[in-house]
C-alpha positions in Angstrom: -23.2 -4.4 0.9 -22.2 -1.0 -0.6 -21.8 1.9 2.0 -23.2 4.9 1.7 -21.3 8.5 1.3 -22.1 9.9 5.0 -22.3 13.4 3.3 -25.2 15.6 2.5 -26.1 16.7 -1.1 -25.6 20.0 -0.3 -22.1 19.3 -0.2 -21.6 17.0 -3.4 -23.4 20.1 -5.2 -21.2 22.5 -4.5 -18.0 20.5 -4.8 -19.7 20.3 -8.8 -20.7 24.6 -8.7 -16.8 25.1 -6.9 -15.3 22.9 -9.9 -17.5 25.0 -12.3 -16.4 27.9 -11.4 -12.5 27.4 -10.7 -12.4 25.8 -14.3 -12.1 29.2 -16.3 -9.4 30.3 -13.5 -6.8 27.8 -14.3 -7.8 25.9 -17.3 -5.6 25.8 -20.7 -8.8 24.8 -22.4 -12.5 25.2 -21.7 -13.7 22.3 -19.5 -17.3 21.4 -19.2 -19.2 19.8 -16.5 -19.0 16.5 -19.4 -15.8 15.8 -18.2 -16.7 14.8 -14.3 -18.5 11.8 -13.4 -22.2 14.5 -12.9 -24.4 11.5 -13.6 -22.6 9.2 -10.8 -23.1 12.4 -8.4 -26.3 13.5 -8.9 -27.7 10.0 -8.7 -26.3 10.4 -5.4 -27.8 13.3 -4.7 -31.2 11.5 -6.0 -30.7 8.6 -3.5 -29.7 10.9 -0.5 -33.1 13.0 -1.3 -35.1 9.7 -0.2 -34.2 9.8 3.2 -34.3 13.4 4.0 -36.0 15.9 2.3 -33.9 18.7 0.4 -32.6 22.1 2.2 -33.6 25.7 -0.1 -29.7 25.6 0.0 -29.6 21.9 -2.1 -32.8 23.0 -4.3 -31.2 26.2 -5.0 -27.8 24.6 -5.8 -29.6 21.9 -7.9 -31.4 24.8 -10.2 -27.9 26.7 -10.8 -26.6 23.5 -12.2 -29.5 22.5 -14.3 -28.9 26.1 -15.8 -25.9 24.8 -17.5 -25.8 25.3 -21.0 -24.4 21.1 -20.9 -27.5 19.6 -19.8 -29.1 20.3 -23.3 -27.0 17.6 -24.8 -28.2 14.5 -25.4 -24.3 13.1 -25.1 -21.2 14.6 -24.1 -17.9 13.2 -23.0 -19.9 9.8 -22.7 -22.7 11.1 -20.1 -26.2 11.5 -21.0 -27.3 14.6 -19.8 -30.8 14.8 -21.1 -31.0 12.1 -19.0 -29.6 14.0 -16.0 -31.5 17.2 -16.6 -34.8 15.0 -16.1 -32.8 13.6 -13.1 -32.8 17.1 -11.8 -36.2 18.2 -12.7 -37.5 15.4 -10.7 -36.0 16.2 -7.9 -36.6 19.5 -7.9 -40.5 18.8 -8.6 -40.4 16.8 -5.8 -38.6 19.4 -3.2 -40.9 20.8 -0.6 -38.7 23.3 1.3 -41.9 24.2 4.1 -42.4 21.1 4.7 -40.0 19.3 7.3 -37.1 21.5 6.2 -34.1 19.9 7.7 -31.0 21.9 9.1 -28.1 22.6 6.0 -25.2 21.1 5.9 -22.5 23.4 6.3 -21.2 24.3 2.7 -17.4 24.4 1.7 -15.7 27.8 1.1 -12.7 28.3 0.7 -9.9 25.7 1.9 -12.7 23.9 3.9 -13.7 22.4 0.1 -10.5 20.6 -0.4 -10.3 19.5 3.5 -13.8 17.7 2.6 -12.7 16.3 -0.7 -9.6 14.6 0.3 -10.4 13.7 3.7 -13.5 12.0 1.6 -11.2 10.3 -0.1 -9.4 9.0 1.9 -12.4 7.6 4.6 -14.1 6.0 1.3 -14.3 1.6 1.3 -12.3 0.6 -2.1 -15.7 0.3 -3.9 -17.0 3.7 -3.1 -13.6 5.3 -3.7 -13.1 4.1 -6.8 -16.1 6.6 -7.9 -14.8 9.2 -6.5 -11.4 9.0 -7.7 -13.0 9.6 -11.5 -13.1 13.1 -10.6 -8.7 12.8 -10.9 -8.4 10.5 -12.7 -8.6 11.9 -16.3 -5.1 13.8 -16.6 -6.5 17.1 -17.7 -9.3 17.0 -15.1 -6.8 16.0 -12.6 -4.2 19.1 -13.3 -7.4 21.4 -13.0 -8.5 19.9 -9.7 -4.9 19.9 -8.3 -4.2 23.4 -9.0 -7.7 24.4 -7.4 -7.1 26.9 -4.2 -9.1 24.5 -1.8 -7.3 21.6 -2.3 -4.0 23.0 -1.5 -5.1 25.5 1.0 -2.4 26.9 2.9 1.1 26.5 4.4 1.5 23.0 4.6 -1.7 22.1 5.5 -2.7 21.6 1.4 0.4 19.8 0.8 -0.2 17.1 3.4 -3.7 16.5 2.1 -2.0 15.8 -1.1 0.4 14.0 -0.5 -2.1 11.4 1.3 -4.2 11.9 -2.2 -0.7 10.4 -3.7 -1.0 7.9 -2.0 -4.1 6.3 -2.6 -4.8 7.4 -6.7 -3.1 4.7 -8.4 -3.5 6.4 -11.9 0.4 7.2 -13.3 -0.5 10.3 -15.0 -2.1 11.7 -11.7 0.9 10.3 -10.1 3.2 12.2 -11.9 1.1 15.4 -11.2 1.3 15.2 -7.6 4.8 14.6 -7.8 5.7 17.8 -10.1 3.5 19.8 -7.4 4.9 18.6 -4.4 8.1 19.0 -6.0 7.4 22.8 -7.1 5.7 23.4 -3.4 9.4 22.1 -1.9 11.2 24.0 -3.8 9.5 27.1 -3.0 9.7 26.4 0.8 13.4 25.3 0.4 13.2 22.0 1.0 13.9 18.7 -0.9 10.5 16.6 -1.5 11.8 13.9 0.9 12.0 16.5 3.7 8.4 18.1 2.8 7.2 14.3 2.7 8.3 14.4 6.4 6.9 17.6 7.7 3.3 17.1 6.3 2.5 13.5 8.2 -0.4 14.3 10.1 -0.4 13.7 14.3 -4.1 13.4 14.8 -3.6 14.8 18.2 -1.5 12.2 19.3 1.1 12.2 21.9 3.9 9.3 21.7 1.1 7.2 19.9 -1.7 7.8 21.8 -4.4 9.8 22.2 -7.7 9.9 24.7 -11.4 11.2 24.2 -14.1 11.9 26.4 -17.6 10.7 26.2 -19.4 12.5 29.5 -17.9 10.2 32.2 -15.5 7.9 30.2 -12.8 8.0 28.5 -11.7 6.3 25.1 -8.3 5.6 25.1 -6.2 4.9 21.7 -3.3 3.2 21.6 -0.9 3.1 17.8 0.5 -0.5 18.0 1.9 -0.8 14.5 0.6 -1.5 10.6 -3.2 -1.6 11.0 -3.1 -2.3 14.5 -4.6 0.8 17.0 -5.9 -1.2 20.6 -8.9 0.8 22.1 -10.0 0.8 25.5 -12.6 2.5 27.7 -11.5 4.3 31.0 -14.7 4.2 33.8 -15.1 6.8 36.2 -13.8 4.4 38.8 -10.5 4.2 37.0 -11.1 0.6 35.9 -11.1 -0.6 31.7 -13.4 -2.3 30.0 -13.1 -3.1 25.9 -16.9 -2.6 25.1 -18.4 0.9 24.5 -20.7 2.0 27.4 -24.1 1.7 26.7 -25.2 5.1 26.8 -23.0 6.0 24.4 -25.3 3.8 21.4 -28.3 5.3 23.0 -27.4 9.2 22.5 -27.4 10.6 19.2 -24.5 13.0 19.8 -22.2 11.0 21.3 -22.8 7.9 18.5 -21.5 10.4 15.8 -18.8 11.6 17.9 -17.8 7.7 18.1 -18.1 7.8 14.5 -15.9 10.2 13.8 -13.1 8.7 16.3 -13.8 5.1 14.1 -13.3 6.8 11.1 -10.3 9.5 12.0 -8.7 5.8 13.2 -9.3 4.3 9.7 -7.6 7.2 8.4 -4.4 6.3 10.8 -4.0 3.3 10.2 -4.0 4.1 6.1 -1.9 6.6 6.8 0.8 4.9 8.6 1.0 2.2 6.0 1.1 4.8 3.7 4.5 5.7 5.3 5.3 2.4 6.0 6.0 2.0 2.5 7.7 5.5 1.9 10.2 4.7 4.7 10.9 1.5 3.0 12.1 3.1 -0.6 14.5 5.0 1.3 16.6 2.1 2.3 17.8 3.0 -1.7 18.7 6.8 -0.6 21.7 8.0 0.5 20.6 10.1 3.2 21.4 12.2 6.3 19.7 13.7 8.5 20.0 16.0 11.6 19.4 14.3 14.5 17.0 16.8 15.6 14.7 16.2 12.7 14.8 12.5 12.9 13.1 13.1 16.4 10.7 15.2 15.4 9.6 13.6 12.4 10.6 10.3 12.9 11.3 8.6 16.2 9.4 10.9 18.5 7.1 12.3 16.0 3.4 11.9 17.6 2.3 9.2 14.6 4.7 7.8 13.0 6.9 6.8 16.6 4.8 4.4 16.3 6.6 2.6 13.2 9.9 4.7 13.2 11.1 3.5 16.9 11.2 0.0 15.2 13.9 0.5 13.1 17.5 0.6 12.9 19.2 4.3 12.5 23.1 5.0 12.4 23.2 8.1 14.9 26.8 9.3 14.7 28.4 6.3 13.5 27.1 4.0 15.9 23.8 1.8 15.1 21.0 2.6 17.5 17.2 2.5 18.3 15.1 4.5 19.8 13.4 2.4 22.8 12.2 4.1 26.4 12.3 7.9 24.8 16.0 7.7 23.8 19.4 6.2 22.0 20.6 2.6 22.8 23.1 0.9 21.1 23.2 -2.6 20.4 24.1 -4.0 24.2 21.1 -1.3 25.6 23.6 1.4 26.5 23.1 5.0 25.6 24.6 6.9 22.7 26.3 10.0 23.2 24.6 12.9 21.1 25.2 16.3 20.4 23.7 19.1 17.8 25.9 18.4 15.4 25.3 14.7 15.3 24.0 13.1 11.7 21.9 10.4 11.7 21.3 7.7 8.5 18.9 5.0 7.8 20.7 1.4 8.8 21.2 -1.3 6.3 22.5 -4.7 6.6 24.4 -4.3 3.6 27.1 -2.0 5.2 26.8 -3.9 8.6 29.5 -7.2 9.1 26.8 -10.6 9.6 28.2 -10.4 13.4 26.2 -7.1 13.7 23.3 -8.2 11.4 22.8 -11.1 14.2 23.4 -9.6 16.9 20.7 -6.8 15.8 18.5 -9.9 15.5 18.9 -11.1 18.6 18.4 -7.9 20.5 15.0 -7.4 18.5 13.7 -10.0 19.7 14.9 -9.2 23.3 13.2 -6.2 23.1 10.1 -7.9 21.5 10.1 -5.4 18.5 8.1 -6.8 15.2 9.7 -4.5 12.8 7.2 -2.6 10.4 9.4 -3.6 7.1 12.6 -6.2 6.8 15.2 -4.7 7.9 17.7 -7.2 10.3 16.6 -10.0 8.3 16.5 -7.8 5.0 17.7 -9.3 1.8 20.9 -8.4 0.5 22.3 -8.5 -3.3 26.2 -8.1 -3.3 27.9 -8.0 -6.5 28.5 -11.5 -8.5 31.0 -12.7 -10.9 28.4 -12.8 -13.5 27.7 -9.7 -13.2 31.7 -8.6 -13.5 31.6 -10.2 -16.5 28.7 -9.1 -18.3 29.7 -6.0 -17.0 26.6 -3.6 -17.6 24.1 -5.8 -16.8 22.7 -8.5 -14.8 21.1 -11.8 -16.1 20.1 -13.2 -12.4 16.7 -12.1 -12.2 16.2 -12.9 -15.9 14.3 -15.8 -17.7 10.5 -16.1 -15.4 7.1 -16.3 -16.7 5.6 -13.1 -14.5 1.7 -11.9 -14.2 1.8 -8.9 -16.4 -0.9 -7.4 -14.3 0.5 -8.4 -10.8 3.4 -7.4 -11.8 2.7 -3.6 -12.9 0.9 -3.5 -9.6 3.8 -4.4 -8.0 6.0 -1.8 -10.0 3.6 1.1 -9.0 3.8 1.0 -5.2 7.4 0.7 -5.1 7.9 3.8 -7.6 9.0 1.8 -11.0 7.3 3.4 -14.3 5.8 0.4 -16.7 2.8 0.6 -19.1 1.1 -2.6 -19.4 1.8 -4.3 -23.1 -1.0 -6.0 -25.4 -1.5 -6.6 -29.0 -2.9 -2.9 -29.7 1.3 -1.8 -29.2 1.5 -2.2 -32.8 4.4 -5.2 -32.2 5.9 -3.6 -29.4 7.3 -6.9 -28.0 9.5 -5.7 -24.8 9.8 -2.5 -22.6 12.4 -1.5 -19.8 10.3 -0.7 -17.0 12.4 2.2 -14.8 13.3 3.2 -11.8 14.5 6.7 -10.8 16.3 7.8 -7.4 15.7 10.8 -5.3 19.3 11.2 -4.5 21.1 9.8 -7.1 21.4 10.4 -11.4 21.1 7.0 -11.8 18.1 4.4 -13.0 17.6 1.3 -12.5 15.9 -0.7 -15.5 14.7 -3.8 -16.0 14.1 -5.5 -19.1 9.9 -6.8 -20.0 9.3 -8.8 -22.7 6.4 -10.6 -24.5 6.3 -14.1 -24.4 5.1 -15.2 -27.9 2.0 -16.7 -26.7 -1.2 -15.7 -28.6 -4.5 -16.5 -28.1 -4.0 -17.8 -25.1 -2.1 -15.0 -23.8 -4.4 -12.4 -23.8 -7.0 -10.4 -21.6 -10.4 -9.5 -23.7 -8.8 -6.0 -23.7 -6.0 -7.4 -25.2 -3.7 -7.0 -23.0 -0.7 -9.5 -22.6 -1.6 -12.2 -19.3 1.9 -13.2 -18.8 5.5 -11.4 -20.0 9.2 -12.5 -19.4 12.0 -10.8 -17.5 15.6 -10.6 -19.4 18.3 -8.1 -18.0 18.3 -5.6 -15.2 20.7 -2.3 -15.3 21.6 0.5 -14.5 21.8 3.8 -16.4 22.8 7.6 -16.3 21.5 9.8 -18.9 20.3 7.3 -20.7 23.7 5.2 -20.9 24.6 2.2 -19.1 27.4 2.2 -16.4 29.2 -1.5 -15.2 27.7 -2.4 -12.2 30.9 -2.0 -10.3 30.3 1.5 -10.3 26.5 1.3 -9.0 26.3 2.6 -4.8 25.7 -0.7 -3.1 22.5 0.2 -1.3 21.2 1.4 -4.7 22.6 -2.4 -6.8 21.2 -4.3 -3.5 17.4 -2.5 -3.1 16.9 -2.6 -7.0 17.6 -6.1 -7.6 15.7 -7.1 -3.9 12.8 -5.3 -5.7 13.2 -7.0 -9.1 13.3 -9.9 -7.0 10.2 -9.3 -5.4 8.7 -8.8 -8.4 9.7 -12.4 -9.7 9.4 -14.0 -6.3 5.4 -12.9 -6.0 4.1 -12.3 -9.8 5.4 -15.5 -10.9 3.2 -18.2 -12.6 5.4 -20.9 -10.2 3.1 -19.4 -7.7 0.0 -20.5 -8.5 -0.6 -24.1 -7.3 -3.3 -24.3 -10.0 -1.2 -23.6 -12.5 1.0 -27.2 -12.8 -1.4 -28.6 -15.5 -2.3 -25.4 -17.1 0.4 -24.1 -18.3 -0.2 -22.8 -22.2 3.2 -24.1 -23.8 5.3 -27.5 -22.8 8.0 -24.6 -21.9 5.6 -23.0 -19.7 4.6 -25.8 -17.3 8.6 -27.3 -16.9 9.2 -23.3 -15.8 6.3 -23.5 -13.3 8.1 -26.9 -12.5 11.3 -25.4 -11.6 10.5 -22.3 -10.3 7.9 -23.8 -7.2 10.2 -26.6 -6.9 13.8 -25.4 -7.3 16.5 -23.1 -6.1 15.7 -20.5 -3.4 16.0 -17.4 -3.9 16.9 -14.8 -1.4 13.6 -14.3 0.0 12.5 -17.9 0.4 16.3 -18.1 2.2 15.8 -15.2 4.2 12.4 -17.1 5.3 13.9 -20.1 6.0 16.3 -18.7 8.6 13.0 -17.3 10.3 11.4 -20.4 10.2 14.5 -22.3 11.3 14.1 -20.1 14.4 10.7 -20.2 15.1 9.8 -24.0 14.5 10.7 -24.7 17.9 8.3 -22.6 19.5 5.7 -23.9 17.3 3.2 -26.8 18.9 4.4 -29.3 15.3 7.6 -28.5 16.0 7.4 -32.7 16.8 6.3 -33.2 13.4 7.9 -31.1 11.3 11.6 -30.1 10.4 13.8 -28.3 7.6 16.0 -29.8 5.2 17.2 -27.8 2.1 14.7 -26.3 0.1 11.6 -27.7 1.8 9.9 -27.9 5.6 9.0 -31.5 6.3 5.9 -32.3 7.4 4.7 -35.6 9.0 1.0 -36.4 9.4 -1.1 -39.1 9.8 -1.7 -39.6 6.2 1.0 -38.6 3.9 4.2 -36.9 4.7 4.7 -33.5 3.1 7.3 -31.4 1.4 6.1 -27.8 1.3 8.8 -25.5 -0.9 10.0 -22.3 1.2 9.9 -20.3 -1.8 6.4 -21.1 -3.9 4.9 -22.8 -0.8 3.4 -25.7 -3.1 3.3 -29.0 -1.7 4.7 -32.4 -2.4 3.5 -35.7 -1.1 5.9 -38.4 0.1 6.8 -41.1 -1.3 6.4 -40.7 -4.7 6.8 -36.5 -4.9 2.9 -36.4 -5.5 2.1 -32.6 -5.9 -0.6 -31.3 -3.7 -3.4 -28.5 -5.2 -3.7 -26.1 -1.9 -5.8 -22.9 -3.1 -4.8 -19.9 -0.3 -8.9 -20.0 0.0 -8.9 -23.6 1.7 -5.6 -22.3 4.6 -7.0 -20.9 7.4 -4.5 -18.4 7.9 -2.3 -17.8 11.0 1.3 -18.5 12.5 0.3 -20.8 14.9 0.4 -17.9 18.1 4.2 -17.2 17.3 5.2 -13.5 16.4 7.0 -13.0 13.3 10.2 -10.7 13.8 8.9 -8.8 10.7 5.6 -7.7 9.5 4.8 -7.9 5.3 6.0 -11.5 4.2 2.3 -13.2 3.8 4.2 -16.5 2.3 5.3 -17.2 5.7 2.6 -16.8 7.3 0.9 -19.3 4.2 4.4 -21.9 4.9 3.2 -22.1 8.7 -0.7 -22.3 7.9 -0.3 -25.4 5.7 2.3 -26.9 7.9 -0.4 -26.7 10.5 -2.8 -27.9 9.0 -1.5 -30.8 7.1 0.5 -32.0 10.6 -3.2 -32.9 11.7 -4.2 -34.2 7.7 -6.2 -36.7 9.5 -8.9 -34.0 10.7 -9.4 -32.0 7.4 -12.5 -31.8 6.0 -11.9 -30.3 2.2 -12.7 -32.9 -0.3 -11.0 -31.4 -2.9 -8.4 -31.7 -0.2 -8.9 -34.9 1.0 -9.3 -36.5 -2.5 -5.7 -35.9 -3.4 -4.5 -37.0 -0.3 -5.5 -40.9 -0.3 -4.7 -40.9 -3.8 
């Protein structure tokens, strides 16, 4: 069921008359209402008016805009506005302002106009906020709307709504925008955009990840836990908790839309601290330092974000550390000495000896820390032989059948520039899809190709279903350097990344894919790639699972050897693969068709040391669930099984 915009038309008519008349201020070219989405608005407007009669304010609004020279067309810019204009004059036939005039919704001067736009945004379901991202999401629309006074508003206030904005408009030409502008609004405040990225997360009136509010008598109580996970409880006047809302609160008008607001203002956290989740994690490529000072404040002790940035490793003046109980501790839980002048860097496993990797494992799991991203059990990519010889460029991630789509997808959150590929390229058969650094010249590029599939390898758009990958380098200024030369954090992230992009958008993934394949090729590299080697993922997973099996209640029934975690149930015994997850039946290496749709997913009640690897969490769900093969109900399970 779609959700409705909890606004009042008052205020989606003058974000249209504020556009209108910014447009002229900024604008290289005349832009006309045709260009924003008017018809998707003002049917919202038209769907609003059935539940509440409109204010003067909203009648008066709606006559300014149907005085715009546009709504004579019959078609502009794809819209019909004839067809709006009648939308209009119904409405405004129909508007009774004496009768049952309701109280106006504030309007939106000034700054408060972008504060309601991209907190909008940003408090949207995906449906809903796909509409209203069509307001940026044409590039010359977009570049008027982002210049616009009341979006940016002032100090750093603008800048932080915008850089949340960044975060959630996918399109790469917006994108790029917001990235120029932050860029330009760093430079002017004399800072790098990495440190304005830092200073503009919001603290939602937290204090060390909490926060309380008051309804009458109770309290609500909000506690940050990590990645989409914010406990809340209520306080009685007697001191005691409870976890259900009072009951007065549902009964009293004012206090339900105060709960509201508290529901949706925690949405918004928990977006935003995945949001920076995932920024934290693409500076494990960065070679950065900072002040120890500013890693408190905006990190570690910062009022949101402790809540994710206490969970990782840092190097505070050469010794690794982590925040835990308000200050430093080193590995063994003793303090580290500080001072002012005291640098502090990100920690990664690739400069740390495998004693200290495991050791940093252990104590996180002392500690019972679930770490937001991998970090102690990240992957790392050292240097090969291979790649000595070829010299400037690597081969290893070379030679898969990828999900174009998945794959761009992939590319996009993680900061890599790639244009999906299709017929209409005029034979454009391969692309290098990039990757640029904040704090390096260098790029990292990896090498898209078309398969040489036709009909069978195309969307209705014409768009290419699957590519291939070929080589992965690194360039300065357009010219390749040997890989020797390449900054090891910067050679180990990219290829973990190109990796990642391999490991997930493959076609060896899909366990429907076995008999499907398009091209004999095809179906022997699905073969190999949910069967064969691991790769440094799927062995990074199966040291997790080597450690967790134990704790888990099949740990009778099931055990690791090489590539696969053995299974024994009633029925069959069963090889599931640590890198594809796909399934083989014993004896006989009969392959098992488990859809993710018929897993119940869950790790059996075990805590993974690391948040963000779902193929884990799928490894465990199947082992449980085949363990007790006997009891599942499926038949398009239970047909292959007594087979």
């Amino acid at each position: 069921m779609r959700r409705t915009l909890d606004v009042r038309p008052d205020e989606i008519l003058e974000w249209i008359i504020l556009l209108n008349n910014n447009v002229h201020k900024v604008a290289t070219r005349t832009l006309n209402v045709g260009d924003w989405p008017i018809a998707y608005m003002i049917q919202m407007v038209e769907r609003l008016a059935k539940k509440e009669l409109l204010t003067p304010s909203e009648v008066s609004k709606l006559k300014t805009i149907r005085g715009y020279d546009v709504m004579t067309k019959n078609s502009y810019y794809g819209t019909d506005f004839k067809k709006v204009a009648l939308r209009i004059d119904s409405l405004l036939s129909n508007a009774d302002a004496e009768d049952g005039t309701v109280v106006p919704y504030s309007a939106l001067p000034g700054d408060d106009f972008g504060d309601a736009l991209a907190d909008r945004i940003q408090t949207l379901e995906v449906d809903e906020a796909g509409n209203w991202h069509r307001m940026i999401s044409n590039p010359f629309l977009a570049q008027i709307i982002l210049q616009l006074p009341g979006l940016l508003g002032k100090n750093f206030r603008g800048l932080a709504r915008l850089a949340r904005l960044g975060t959630v408009v996918k399109q790469k030409s917006v994108q790029k925008k917001v990235a120029d502008l932050v860029a330009k609004k760093a430079e002017a405040a004399g800072l790098t955009p990495i440190q304005l990225e830092e200073r503009v997360v919001p603290k939602y009136g937290l204090t060390a990840g909490e926060k309380t509010v008051a309804f009458e008598d109770y309290i609500l109580k909000i506690t940050l836990q990590g990645i989409g996970k914010v406990a809340q409880s209520w306080i009685r006047p007697d001191g005691g908790t409870q976890k259900t809302k009072p009951k007065f609160v549902g009964e009293k008008e004012a206090l339900k839309t105060k709960l509201n607001k508290v529901k949706a203002e925690i949405t918004a956290m928990k977006k935003v601290l995945t949001a920076q989740r995932d920024r934290i994690d693409r500076l494990f490529a960065e070679d950065l330092e900072w002040p120890l000072a500013e890693i408190e404040e905006y990190y570690v002790a910062h009022p949101l974000l402790c809540a994710i940035a206490s969970k990782y490793i840092w190097i505070v003046g050469g010794t690794s550390a982590i925040w835990h109980d308000s200050a430093w501790q080193d590995i063994n839980g003793e303090p580290v000495d500080t001072n002012d002048a005291t640098t502090v860097r990100l920690w990664h496993p690739v400069d740390a000896t495998i004693d200290d990797v495991m050791a940093w494992r252990t104590r996180l799991s002392e500690l019972g820390i679930v770490q937001p991203t991998k970090q102690a059990f990240r992957e790392v990519y050292l240097l090969t032989d291979a790649e000595r010889r070829t010299d400037v460029y690597s081969n290893r991630m070379a030679a898969h059948m990828l999900k174009q789509h998945q794959m761009s997808t992939l590319m996009a959150a993680r900061g890599w520039k790639y244009q999906n590929m299709g017929w209409y390229d005029d034979g454009l058969d391969d692309q290098w899809a990039t990757r640029e650094f904040t704090t390096s010249d260098l790029a990292g590029e990896f090498l898209i190709h078309h398969t040489g599939w036709s009909d069978d390898n195309q969307t209705p758009a014409g768009q290419y279903i699957y590519v291939g990958t070929d080589q992965l380098r690194f360039t300065r200024n357009g010219k390749a350097v040997t890989c020797e030369d390449v900054p090891k954090r910067i050679f180990s992230e990219t290829m973990r990344e190109a990796d990642l992009f391999v490991g997930v958008a493959s076609v060896g993934n899909d366990p429907a894919w076995h008999d499907r394949g398009p091209t004999p090729e095809a179906r022997d590299y699905w073969q190999h790639f949910s069967f064969g080697k691991l790769d440094n993922f799927a062995a990074t997973r199966k040291e997790v699972l080597e450690s967790l099996l134990p704790r888990l209640k099949i740990r009778d029934a099931a055990h690791i050897d090489g590539k696969f975690l053995f299974v024994d149930g009633k029925l069959n015994t069963y090889k599931i693969h640590l890198g594809s997850s796909n399934i083989m039946m014993a004896p006989g290496d009969r392959y098992l068709c488990i859809v993710a749709g018929g897993v119940k997913k869950g790790s059996g009640n075990v805590t993974l040391p690391f948040e963000g690897d779902a193929r884990l969490s799928m490894i465990i769900s199947k082992a449980l669930m085949l363990a007790e093969d006997d009891k599942i109900t499926d038949p398009v399970i239970t047909s292959q099984l007594r087979c």
